[in-house]
N, C-alpha and C positions, 0 to 999 in steps of 0.2 A: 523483801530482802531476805535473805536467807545465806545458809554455808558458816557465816565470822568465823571464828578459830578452826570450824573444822573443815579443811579443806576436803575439796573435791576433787573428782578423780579429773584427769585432767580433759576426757572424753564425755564428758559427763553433761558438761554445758559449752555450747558454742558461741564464741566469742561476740556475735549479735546475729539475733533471730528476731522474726516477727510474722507474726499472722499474713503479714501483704508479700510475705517471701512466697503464699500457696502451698505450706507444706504443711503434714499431717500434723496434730500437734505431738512434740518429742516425748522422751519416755521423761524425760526430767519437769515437763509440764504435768503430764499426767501423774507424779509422785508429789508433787507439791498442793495440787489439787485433793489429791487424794489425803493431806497431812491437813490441808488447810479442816477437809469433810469431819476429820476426828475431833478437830480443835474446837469449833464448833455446833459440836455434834448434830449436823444436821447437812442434808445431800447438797452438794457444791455444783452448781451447772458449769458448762463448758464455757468459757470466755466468747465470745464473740470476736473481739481484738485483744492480743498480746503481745508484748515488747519484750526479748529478755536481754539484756545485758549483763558482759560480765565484768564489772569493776574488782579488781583487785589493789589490795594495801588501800584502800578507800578510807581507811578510820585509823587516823594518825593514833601509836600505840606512845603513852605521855613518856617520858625519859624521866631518871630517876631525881631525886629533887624538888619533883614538880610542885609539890602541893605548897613546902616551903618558898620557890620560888611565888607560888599566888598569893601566901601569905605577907611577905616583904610587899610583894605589889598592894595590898590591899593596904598595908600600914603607911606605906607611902603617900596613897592617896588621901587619908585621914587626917596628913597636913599639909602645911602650903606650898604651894598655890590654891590646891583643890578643897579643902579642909574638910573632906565628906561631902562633897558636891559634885562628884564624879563616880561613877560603879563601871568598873568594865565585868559583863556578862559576857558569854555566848562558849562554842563549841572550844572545850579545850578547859576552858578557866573554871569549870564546876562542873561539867560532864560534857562528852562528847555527840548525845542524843538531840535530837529536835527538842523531845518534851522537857530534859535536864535545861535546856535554854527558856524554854516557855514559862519551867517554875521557878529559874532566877530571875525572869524578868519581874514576874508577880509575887517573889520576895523583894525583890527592889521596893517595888511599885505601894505593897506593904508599908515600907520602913520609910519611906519616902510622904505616905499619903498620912 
């Protein structure tokens, strides 16, 4: 994944490509490649297969309020019915990433064991 906040030119990446299209690979392949070769300093071979798609607005931006709005939620579920027998995690409620969901789960999982 790549681009978030900073957009891209609008020529830049086409709206789905893939290796099974038979085309050369694009110059926006070949820049990513080359950023991945820096990051981990060491020579990046050419893909075999590649997919690029371009999703935009992908990653809901939270609206203001929010965090107070989780926190009402979280005080609510502290009584009843649920009395602390309830946690809602995931995308949104403590960060928007995979791994923000991965390490609320195993703070639950924590507080819980």
């Amino acid at each position: 994944m790549t681009g978030g906040p900073y957009p891209l030119s609008p020529n830049a990446l086409p709206a789905k490509l893939s290796s099974a299209d038979n085309e050369v690979t694009p110059p926006f392949m070949r820049s990513l490649l080359d950023q991945l070769q820096i990051q981990l300093g060491r020579r990046v071979p050419d893909p075999v297969c590649w997919r690029i798609r371009k999703n935009e607005a992908c990653i809901p931006t939270l609206l203001p309020d929010h965090l107070k709005r989780m926190e009402k939620m979280n005080a609510i579920l502290q009584n009843e019915p649920w009395a602390g027998r309830l946690e809602v995690i995931g995308a949104g409620v403590g960060g928007v990433s995979v791994p923000d969901c991965i390490e609320a789960g195993r703070q639950v999982g924590k507080q819980w064991g």
